[in-house]
N, C-alpha and C positions, 0 to 999 in steps of 0.2 A: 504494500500500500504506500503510497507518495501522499506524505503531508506537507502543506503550505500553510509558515504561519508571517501572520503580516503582527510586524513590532514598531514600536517607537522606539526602543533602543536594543538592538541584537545582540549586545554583547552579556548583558544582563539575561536576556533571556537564557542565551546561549549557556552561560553557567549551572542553570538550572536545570537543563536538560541532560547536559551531563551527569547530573544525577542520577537521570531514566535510560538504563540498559537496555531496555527494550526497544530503543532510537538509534539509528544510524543517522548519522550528519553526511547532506549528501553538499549544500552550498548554502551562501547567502546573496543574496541580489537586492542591493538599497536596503529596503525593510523588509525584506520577506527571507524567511528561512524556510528553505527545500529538505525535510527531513523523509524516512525509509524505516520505513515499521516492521519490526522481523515477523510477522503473521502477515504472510502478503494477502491472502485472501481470504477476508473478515467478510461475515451477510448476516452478521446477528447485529440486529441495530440497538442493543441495550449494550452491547461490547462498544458500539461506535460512540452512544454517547458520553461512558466512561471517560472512554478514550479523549473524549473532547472536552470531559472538564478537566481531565486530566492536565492537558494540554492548558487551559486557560489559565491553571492557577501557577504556570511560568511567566506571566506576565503578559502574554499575549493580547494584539487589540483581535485578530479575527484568527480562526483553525478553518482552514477549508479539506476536508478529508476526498481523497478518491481512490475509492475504495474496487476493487477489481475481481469482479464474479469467480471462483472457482471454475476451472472447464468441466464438460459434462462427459464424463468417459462413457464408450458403448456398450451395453446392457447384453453379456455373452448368452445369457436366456433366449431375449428377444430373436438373435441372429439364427438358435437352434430353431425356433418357431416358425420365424418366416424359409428355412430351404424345406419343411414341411411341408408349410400353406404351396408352397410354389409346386410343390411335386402335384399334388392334389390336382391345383387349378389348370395345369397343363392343359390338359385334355377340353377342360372346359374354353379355356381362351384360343383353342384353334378352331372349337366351331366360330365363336364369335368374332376373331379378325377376319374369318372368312366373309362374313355381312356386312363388318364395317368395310372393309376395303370397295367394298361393290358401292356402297352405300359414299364413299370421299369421291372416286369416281363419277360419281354423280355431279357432286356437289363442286369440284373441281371446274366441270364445264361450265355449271352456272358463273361462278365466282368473275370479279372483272381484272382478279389476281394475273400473272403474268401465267404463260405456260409452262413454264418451268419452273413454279414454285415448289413441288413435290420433289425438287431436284437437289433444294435450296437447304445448309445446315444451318441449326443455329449457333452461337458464337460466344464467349464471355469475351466482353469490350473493355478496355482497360484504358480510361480517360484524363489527363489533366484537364486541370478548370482553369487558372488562369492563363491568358493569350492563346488559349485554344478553344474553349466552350467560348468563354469572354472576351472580351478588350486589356484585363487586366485591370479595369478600374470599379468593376460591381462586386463588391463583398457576398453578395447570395446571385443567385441562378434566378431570371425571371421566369412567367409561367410559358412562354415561348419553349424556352431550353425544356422543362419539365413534360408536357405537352408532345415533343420529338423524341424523349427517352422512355415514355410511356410508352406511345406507341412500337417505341422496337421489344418493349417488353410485353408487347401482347402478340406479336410476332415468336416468342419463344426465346428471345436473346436475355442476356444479362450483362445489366452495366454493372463496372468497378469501378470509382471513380478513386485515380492515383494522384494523387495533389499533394503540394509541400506546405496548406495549411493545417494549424494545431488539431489534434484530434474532436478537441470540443467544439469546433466549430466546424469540421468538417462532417459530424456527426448530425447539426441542424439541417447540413442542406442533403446528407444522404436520405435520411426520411423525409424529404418530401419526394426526393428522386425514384427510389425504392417502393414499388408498390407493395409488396410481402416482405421484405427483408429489409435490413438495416446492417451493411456490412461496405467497407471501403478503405483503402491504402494510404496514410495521411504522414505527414513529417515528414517528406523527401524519402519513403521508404524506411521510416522508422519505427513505424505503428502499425496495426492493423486493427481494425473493426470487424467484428466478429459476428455479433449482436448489439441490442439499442444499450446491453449492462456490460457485457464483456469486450476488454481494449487488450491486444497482445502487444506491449514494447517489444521490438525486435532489439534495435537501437539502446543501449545503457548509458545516463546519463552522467552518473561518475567516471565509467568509461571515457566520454567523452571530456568531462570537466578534467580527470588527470593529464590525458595528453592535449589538452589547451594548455595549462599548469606549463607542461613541458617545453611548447612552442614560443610560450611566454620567455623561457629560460635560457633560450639556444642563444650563444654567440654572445653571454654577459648582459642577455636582456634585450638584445635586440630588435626583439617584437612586444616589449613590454606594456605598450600602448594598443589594448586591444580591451573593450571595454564588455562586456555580458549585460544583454538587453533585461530590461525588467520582463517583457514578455514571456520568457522562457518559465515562469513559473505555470503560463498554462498549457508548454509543452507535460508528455510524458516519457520522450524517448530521446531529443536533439535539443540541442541549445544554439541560443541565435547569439552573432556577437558584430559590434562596432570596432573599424581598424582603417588607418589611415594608411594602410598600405596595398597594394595590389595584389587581386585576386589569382596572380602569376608568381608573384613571389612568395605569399604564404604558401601557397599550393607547391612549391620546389622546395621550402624548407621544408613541410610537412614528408615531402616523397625524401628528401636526400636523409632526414633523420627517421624515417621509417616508423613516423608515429600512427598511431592506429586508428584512424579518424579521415571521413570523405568528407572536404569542404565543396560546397557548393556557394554560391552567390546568384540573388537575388532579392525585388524589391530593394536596393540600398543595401543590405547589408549580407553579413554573410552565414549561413548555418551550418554547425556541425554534428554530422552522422557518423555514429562507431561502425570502422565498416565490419563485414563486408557489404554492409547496407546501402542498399540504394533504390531505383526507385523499380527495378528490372528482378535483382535478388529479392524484394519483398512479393515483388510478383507468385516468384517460386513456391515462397514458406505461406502463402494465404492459396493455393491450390493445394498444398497438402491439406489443408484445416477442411478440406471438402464443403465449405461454407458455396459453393458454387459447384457444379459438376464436372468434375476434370481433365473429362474426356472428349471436353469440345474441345474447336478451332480456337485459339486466342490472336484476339485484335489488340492493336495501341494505336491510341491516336496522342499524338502531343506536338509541341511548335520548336523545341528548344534542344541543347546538347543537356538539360538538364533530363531530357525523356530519353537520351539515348541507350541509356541501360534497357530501357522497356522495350523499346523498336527491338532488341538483341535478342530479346527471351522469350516473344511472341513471332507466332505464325506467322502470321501479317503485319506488316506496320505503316500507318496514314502519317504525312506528316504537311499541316494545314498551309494554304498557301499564304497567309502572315508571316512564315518563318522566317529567319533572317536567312542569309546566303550561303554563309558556314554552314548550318544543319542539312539546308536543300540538298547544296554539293555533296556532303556527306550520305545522304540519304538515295541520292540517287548513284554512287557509287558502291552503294549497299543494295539497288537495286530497291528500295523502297518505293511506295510510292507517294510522290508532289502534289498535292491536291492545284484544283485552282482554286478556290473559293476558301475562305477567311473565316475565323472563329468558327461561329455556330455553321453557316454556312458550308462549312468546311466537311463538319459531322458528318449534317445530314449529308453530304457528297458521298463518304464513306459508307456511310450507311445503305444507301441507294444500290453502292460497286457491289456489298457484302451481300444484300437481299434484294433485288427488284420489285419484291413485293410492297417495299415501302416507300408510301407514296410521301414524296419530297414537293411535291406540287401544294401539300394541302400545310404546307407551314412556309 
């Protein structure tokens, strides 16, 4: 469990938590302390409120608890049951595909669907949102965007949307996106969403806080102007940081001293993910969780070298025609393909190549 307490004076607090064995000190940013609860996975809410006066009487002004569901192991019973049921119902579901098949046939020629729809698979879509759904400047998805992901999910697809915003806020706009489920790849591939209660960090944040620590240190201090955003208290996997120096030169000290952490840069500043995280490798570990069916085709669609991990690890990869020149060139020498059409636009273009059934006329 990751605790956040916001103080007027952290040093004071801090003394007192030292007291509490049961705390791990993970950082401090301004007035918030980022502390690490050795019960990662608390759901008894009389344990949590404990916990929180606990918490209060170190002098705390606010405790913000986020607390993380237990996973739910497979029921070895249940799996004996169903190769049962399946043997049984054999026989019955061969008369019955025999009716329905005559019976889509039918329905097929009525339909104003394309001819080769029965032709057509479905897919898990693995999306970035800024400069590719968006412009970059809308903090939520309008009903437009929601509206065009709908409909590929009444087609039989499933979207994932991969974005390097914080989990808690990537989680608002997946439930509206998601018409059953609530699951999506957030932090630059640092987190996963799982369900609307369960969050998988991939990404460790001490991880990441030691070898910043470390980057800080190279060369008698060299980089020692690098500031840690207040934001990163409502990360749960990456931390975001301020530095007056280039996104090429951190990135070579990091590689020449072989610290274990993928810098990225954007929005102004720059985040860091423990690798081997990214937004491609998170791809992988959220198709084991079976959270989706894994035995589709996978799509990516994104604008930037910060999606190129993703292009790598899917089947297919869309890359919007806003991109900059670098990623086109890249992409087309990957054999990818260059959209023409821009943000949202862009999608639905992909969308269209994937299934013809989807009609891009009607948005």
């Amino acid at each position: 469990m990751q605790i956040i307490l916001k103080t007027k004076n952290n040093s004071k607090v801090l003394k007192k938590l030292q007291k509490l064995k049961e705390f791990t000190f993970f950082s401090q940013v301004k007035n918030n302390i980022i502390l690490n609860h050795d019960d990662v996975y608390i759901d008894d809410y009389e344990k949590l409120e404990s916990l929180k006066n606990t918490l209060m009487k170190t002098g705390a002004i606010k405790v913000t608890l986020i607390p993380i569901k237990p996973p739910i192991l497979p029921n070895k019973t249940k799996n004996k049951t169903k190769n049962k049921t399946k043997n049984k119902t054999k026989n019955k579901t061969k008369n019955k595909t025999k009716n329905k098949t005559k019976n889509k046939t039918k329905n097929k020629t009525k339909n104003n669907y394309s001819t080769q729809a029965h032709d057509i698979k479905n897919y898990n879509f693995f999306i970035d949102i800024d400069n590719t759904i968006n412009d970059g400047n809308n903090e939520f998805l309008d009903s437009r965007t929601v509206d065009v992901f709908h409909a590929m999910q009444d087609l039989g697809h499933n979207i994932v949307l991969n974005s390097g915003r914080p989990t808690s806020d990537l989680k608002i706009i997946v439930t509206k996106i998601n018409k059953d489920k609530v699951y999506g790849i957030s932090e630059f591939g640092g987190a996963l969403i799982l369900d609307p209660y369960q969050n998988l960090p991939l990404s460790k944040i001490p991880k990441c806080l030691n070898a910043l620590n470390k980057l800080m240190n190279v060369n008698n201090g060299a980089y020692k102007n690098i500031e840690q955003i207040a934001s990163t208290a409502q990360k749960i996997s990456t931390i975001s940081i301020k530095a007056k120096y280039k996104f090429k030169t951190l990135q070579n000290c990091i590689n020449t001293h072989k610290l274990p952490i993928n810098l990225i840069e954007g929005h102004g500043k720059f985040h860091v993910v423990a690798k081997p995280y990214n937004k491609g490798k998170a791809i992988v570990e959220f198709l084991k969780t079976n959270t989706v069916p894994d035995g589709l085709r996978t799509v990516s669609i994104g604008d930037g070298e910060i999606d190129i991990p993703m292009f790598e690890v899917t089947n297919d990869a869309f890359v919007v025609g806003n991109a900059n020149c670098s990623t086109k060139t890249y992409a087309r020498k990957k054999k990818w393909e260059v959209l023409k059409s821009k943000n949202l636009d862009g999608v639905i273009e992909a969308f269209f190549i994937k299934d013809d059934r989807f009609r891009k006329d009607d948005f």
